[in-house]
N, C-alpha and C positions, 0 to 999 in steps of 0.2 A: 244831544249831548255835544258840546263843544270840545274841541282842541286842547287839551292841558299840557304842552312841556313838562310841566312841573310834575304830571301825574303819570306821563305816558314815559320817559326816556327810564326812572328807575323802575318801573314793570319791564321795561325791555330788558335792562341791564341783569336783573333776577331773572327774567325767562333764559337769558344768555347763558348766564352764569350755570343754572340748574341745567342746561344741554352741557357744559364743558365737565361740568363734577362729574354727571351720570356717565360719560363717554369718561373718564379719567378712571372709574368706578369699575365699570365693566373693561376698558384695557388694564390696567393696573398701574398705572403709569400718574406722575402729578399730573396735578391741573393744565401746569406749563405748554407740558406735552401735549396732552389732548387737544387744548387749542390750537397747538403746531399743526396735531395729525388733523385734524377739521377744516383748517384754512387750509391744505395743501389736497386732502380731498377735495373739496369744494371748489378750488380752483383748477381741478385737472380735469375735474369734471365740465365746467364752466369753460375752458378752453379746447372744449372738444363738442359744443353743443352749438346748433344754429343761435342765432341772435332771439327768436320766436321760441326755442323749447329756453333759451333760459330767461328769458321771462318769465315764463308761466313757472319753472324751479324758483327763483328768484322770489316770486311774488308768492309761494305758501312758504318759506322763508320764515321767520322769526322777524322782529326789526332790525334786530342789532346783528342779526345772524346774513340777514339779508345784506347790511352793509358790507360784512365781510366777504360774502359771493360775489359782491361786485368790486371790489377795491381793486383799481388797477388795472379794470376791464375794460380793452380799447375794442369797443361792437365790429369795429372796421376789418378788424382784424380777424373777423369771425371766417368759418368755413363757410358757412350756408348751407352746410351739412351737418347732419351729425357722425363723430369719428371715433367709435369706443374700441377700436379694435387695439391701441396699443395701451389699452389707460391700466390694465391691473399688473402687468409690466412695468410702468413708466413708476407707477403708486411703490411701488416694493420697490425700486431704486431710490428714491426722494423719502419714504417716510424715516422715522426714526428706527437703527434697527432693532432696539426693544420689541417696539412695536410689530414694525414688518416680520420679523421668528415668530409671532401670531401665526397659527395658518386660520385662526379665526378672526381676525384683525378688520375684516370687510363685513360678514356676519354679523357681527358684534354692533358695528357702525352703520348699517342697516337696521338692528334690531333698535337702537336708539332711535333713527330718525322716526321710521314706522310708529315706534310706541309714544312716541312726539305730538307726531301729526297724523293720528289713527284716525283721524274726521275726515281725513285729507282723502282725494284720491293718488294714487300713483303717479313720478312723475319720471322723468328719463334720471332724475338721481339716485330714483330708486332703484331701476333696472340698472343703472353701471352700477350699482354696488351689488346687485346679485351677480354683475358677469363679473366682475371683481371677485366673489368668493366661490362660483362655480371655478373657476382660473385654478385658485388655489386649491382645491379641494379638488380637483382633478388632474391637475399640474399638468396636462395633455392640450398642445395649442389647438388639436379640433373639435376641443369641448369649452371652446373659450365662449361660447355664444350660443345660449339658450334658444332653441330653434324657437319655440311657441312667442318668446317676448321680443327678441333683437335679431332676428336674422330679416332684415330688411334693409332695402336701401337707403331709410335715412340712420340705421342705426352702424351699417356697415360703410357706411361711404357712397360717391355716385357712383352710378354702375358703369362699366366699361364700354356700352353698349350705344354710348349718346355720341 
């Protein structure tokens, strides 16, 4: 099967679109919004992950979806680590606060991605959006991090120890 422009960008445009209605859908919020609240997840997420985990987020991505995970992503500037410890904090100051008075707002945005990319396996956007709505649903900063999934040093930062 060859390369179609012609046949590939408006499938991507549709698969985009149907991610922003469904998340629009489930927040309650316009469209507008949803893809506010999407690019600024996606980028705080992206801004807290090695260069290697966001690839691999990147690449199970949508096309158009993928474009947007990357816009404005300077690799250089990456950690070389991964750093979730202040993202469901950081998320609730930046998002809209429609949204953010969710206390299912991460939940929600998880359950989209998951039902998305259910073929997919799991990837570190998955996990920040569960320590994202573990955060809010316990509102207690020692339950900010699910011991079984992110209590590790690439998920916590480097250890003090080097």
């Amino acid at each position: 099967m060859r390369y179609s422009p012609v046949l590939t960008f408006p499938n991507a445009a549709q698969e985009a679109a149907v991610w922003i209605r469904e998340l629009s859908e489930l927040l309650g919020c316009e469209q507008s919004v949803a893809y506010e609240v999407l690019r600024i997840i996606l980028h705080a997420v992206r801004d807290r992950l090695s260069v290697d985990d966001n690839a691999k987020v990147g690449n199970d991505l949508p096309l158009l979806l993928r474009g947007l995970y990357f816009e404005a992503w300077d690799p250089m500037k990456s950690h070389g680590y991964d750093d979730l410890r202040d993202l469901p904090a950081s998320l609730l100051r930046v998002l809209p606060h429609t949204v953010a008075s969710d206390r299912d707002v991460f939940t929600k945005i998880l359950r989209l991605i998951e039902d998305r990319r259910r073929h997919m396996k799991s990837t570190k956007l998955d996990l920040a959006l569960k320590l994202c709505a573990t955060s809010v649903e316990n509102s207690d900063p020692a339950n900010l991090v699910p011991e079984n999934e992110l209590l590790s040093e690439t998920a916590l930062g480097p250890s003090h120890n080097h």
